[in-house]
Backbone bond lengths (Angstrom), bond angles and torsions (degrees), N, CA, C in turn:
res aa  C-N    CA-C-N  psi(-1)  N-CA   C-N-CA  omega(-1)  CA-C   N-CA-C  phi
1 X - - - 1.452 - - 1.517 108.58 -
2 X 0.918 116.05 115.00 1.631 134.32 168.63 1.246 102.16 -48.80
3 X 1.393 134.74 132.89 1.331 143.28 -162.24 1.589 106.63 -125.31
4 X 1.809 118.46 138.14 1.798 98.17 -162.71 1.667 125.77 -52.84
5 X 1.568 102.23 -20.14 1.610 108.36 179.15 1.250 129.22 -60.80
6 X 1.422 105.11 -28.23 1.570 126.31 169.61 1.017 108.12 -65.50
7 X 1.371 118.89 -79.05 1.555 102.33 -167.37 1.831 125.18 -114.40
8 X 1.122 96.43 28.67 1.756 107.64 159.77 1.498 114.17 82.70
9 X 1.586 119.26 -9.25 1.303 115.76 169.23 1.503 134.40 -73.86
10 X 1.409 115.08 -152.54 1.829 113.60 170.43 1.577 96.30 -102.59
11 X 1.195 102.73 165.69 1.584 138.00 179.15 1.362 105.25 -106.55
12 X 1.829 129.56 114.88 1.274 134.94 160.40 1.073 138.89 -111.82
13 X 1.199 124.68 170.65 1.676 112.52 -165.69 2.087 84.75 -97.17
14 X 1.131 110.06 155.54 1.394 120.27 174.51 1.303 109.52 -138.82
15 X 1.576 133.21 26.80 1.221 110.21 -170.35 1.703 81.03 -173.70
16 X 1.695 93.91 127.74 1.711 96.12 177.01 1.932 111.99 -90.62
17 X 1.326 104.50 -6.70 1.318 94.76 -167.44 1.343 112.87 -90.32
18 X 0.657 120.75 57.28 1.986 126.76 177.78 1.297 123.32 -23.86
19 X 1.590 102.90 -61.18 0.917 118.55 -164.24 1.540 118.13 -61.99
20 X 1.543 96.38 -49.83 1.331 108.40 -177.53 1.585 118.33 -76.12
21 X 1.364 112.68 3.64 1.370 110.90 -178.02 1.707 102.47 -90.84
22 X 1.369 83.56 -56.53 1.637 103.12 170.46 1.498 109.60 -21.71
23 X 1.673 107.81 -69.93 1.505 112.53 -176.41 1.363 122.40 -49.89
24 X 1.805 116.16 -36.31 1.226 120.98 163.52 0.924 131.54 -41.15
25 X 1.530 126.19 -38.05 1.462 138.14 -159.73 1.662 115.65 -82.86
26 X 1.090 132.09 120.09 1.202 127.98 162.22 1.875 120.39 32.86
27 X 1.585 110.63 75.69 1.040 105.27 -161.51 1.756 108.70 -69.26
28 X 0.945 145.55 -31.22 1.415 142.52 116.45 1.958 122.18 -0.24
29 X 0.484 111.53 12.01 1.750 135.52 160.92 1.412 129.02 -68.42
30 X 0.792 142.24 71.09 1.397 152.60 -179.13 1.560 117.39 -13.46
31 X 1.199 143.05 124.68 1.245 138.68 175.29 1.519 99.76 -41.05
32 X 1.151 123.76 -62.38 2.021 133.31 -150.42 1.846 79.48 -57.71
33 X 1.489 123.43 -59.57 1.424 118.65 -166.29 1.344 99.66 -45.64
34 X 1.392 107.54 -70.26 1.825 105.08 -156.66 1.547 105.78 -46.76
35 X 1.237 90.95 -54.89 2.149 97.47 -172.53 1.833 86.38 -37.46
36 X 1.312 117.42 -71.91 1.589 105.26 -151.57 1.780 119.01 -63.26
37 X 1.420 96.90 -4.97 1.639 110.29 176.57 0.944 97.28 -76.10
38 X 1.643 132.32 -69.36 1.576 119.81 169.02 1.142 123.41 -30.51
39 X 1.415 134.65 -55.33 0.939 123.65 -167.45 1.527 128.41 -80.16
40 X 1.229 112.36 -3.67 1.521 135.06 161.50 1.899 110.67 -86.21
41 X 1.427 128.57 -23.00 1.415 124.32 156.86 1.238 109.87 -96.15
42 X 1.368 149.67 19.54 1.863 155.21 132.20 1.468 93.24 -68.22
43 X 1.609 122.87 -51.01 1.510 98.78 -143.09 1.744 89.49 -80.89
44 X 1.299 118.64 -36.07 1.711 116.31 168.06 1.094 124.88 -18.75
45 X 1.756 99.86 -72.27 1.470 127.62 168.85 1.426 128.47 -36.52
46 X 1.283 91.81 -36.58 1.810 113.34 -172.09 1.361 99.93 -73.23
47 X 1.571 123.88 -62.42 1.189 158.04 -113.85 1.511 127.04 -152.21
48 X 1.552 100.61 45.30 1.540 115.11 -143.98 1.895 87.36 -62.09
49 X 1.192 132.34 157.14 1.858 117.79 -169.43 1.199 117.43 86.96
50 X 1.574 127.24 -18.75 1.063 99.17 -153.33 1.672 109.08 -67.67
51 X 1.403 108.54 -163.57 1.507 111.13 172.30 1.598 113.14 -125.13
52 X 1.306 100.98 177.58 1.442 113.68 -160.83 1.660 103.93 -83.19
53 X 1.049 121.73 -5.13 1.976 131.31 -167.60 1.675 78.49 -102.76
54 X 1.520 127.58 -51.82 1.475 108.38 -161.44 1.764 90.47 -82.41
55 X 1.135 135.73 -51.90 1.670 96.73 168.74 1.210 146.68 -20.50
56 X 1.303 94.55 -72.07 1.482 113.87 159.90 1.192 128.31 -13.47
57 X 1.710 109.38 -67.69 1.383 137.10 174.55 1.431 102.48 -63.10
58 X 1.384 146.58 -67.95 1.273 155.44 -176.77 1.697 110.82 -38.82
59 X 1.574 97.26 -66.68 1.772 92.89 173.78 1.399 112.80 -84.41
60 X 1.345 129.11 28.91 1.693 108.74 -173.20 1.225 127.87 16.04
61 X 1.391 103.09 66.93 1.988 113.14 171.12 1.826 104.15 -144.56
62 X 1.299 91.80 144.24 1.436 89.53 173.98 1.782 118.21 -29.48
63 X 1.487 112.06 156.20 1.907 113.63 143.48 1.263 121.30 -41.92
64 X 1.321 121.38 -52.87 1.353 139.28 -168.93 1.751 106.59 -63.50
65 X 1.033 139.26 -35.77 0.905 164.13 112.66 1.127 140.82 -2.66
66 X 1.663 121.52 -55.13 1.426 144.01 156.66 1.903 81.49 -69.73
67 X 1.069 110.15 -66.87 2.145 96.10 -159.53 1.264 100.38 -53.84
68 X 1.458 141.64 -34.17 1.345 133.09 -179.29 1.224 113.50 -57.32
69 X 1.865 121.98 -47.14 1.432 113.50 -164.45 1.783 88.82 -84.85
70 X 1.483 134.31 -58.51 1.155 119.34 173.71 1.686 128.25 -0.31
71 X 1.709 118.32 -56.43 1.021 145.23 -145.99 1.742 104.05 -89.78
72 X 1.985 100.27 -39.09 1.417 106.35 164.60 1.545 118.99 -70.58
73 X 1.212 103.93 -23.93 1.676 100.07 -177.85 2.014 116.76 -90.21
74 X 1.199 105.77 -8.40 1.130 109.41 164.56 1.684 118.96 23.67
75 X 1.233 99.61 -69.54 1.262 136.26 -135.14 2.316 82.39 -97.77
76 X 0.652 102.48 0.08 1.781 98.11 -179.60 1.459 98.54 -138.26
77 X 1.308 125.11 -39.19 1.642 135.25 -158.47 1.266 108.84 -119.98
78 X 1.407 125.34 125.50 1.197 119.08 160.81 1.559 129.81 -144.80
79 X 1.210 154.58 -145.37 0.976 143.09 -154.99 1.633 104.30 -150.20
80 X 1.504 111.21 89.60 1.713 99.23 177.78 1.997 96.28 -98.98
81 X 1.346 92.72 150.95 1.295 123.36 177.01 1.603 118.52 -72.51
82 X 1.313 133.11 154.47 1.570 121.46 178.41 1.667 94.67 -69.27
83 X 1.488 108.46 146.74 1.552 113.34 165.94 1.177 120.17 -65.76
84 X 1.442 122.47 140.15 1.692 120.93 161.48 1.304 109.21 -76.95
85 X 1.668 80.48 147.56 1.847 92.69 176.27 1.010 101.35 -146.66
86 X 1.542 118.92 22.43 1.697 104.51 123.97 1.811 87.67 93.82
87 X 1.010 114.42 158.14 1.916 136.03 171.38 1.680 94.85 57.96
């Protein structure tokens, strides 16, 4: 999954079921993780575009960090590119 730093577009939410994905995931998961996973699919939600510097900034945690949990959510969040339009 192409991540927004890579290639310069917005970040969208693609998946309404949160919750239930959430539960899927590694039930062994740390409260501090999940809380900040949520709070990276609100700011999506909120903020369909946003970028990876205003994450960053929003949860006070490294980049490295935002791309790690990014990478777990896959599956709700993803990364569309600006459209071509060609000429």
């Amino acid at each position: 999954m192409p991540l927004p730093e890579e290639s310069g577009g917005p970040t969208v939410l693609v998946n309404d079921t949160v919750n239930d994905t959430l539960n899927e995931l590694d039930d062994t998961v740390n409260d501090t993780l999940k809380h900040r996973w949520v709070h990276i699919i609100q700011a999506v939600e909120n903020k369909p575009g946003i970028r990876m510097r205003e994450l960053v900034d929003t949860l006070k945690v490294s980049e490295i960090t935002v791309k790690r949990d990014m990478r777990k959510l896959k599956k709700l969040v993803e990364f569309r590119g600006t459209q071509k339009t060609g000429g």
